[in-house]
C-alpha positions, 0 to 999 in steps of 0.5 A: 342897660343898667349899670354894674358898680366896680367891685371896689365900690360894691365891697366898701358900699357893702361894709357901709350898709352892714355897719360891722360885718365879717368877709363873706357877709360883705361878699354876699351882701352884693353876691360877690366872690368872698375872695375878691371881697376879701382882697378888696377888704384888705386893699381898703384896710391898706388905705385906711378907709376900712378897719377889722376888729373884734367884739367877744367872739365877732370878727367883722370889718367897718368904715373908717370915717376916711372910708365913709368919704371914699364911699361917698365920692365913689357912689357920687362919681358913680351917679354921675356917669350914670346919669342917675342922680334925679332918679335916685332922689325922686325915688328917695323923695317917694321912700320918704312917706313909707319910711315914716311909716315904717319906722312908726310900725317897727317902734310900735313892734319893738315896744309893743304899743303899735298895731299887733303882729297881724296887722303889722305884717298885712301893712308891710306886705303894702309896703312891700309892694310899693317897695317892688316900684322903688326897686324896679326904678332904682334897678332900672339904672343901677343893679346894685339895688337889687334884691331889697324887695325879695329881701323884704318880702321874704323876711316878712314871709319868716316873721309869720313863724318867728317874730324875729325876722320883723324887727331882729337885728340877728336875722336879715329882719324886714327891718334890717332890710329897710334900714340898708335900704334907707342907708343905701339911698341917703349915701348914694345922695350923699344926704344926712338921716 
């Protein structure tokens, strides 16, 4: 049976892969009861490995470098005990390939010099299968990386109507989606981008 991270581990991993995000996008990046994330968040402000702050009109939480370690130790004790640390960094190794790919299409977008829209999108549906494979591995041992797949796929599904969901930063875009996906597997190996 796959194993179910502790929810102190999903609230600081959450706050981690977002960046900068309020309580319930924290909650809801692992489905988590927003007031349990929101105890977690303030237990973690309480230890100075989380920070809430403002920007204009945005409220939203972010990792202390002192959280980034505490992260780092949960996600590797966690490993540990699962036993799944080669797996992980197998499926790493086979992400690799398609992030270079990935990122080259999302530049070529965002600059306007790659492949077009269409063919953009016929290639990450690709990618997206292959994605399915790294999931199903990773998911196999550990369930909090569920839902990149369906993420990916169904941003990639909204970007035929608004281009946002490609390459947006205000959307759960395919590249948001990848970007935690590859945060996701490089903090969990506790590796430099």
């Amino acid at each position: 049976m796959a194993h179910r991270s502790p929810t102190d581990l999903l609230v600081l991993h959450a706050v981690r892969l977002k960046g900068f995000a309020d309580t319930g996008a924290v909650a809801a990046r692992f489905d988590l009861d927003t007031r349990q994330a929101a105890e977690e968040l303030l237990d973690a402000q309480a230890y100075g490995w989380a920070t809430r702050s403002s920007f204009a009109d945005l409220v939203g939480w972010s990792l202390t470098e002192a959280g980034r370690l505490r992260d780092e130790s949960l996600l590797r004790d966690e490993l540990d005990e699962v036993g799944a640390r080669d797996m992980v960094a197998s499926v790493h190794e086979r992400f690799l390939p398609l992030n270079a790919e990935a990122a080259r299409l999302f530049t070529g977008l965002q600059l306007g010099t790659g492949l077009g829209q269409d063919s953009a999108t016929r290639r990450f549906a690709e990618i997206a299968e292959a994605l399915r494979d790294l999931e199903h591995s990773l998911t196999a041992h550990l369930t909090r990386f569920t839902g990149y797949h369906s993420r990916f796929t169904g941003a990639l599904a909204n970007a035929q109507s608004d281009p946002a969901w490609m390459t947006g930063m205000e959307v759960d875009s395919c590249h948001r989606v990848w970007f935690e996906l590859h945060e996701d597997l490089v903090a969990t190996l506790n590796l430099s981008r």
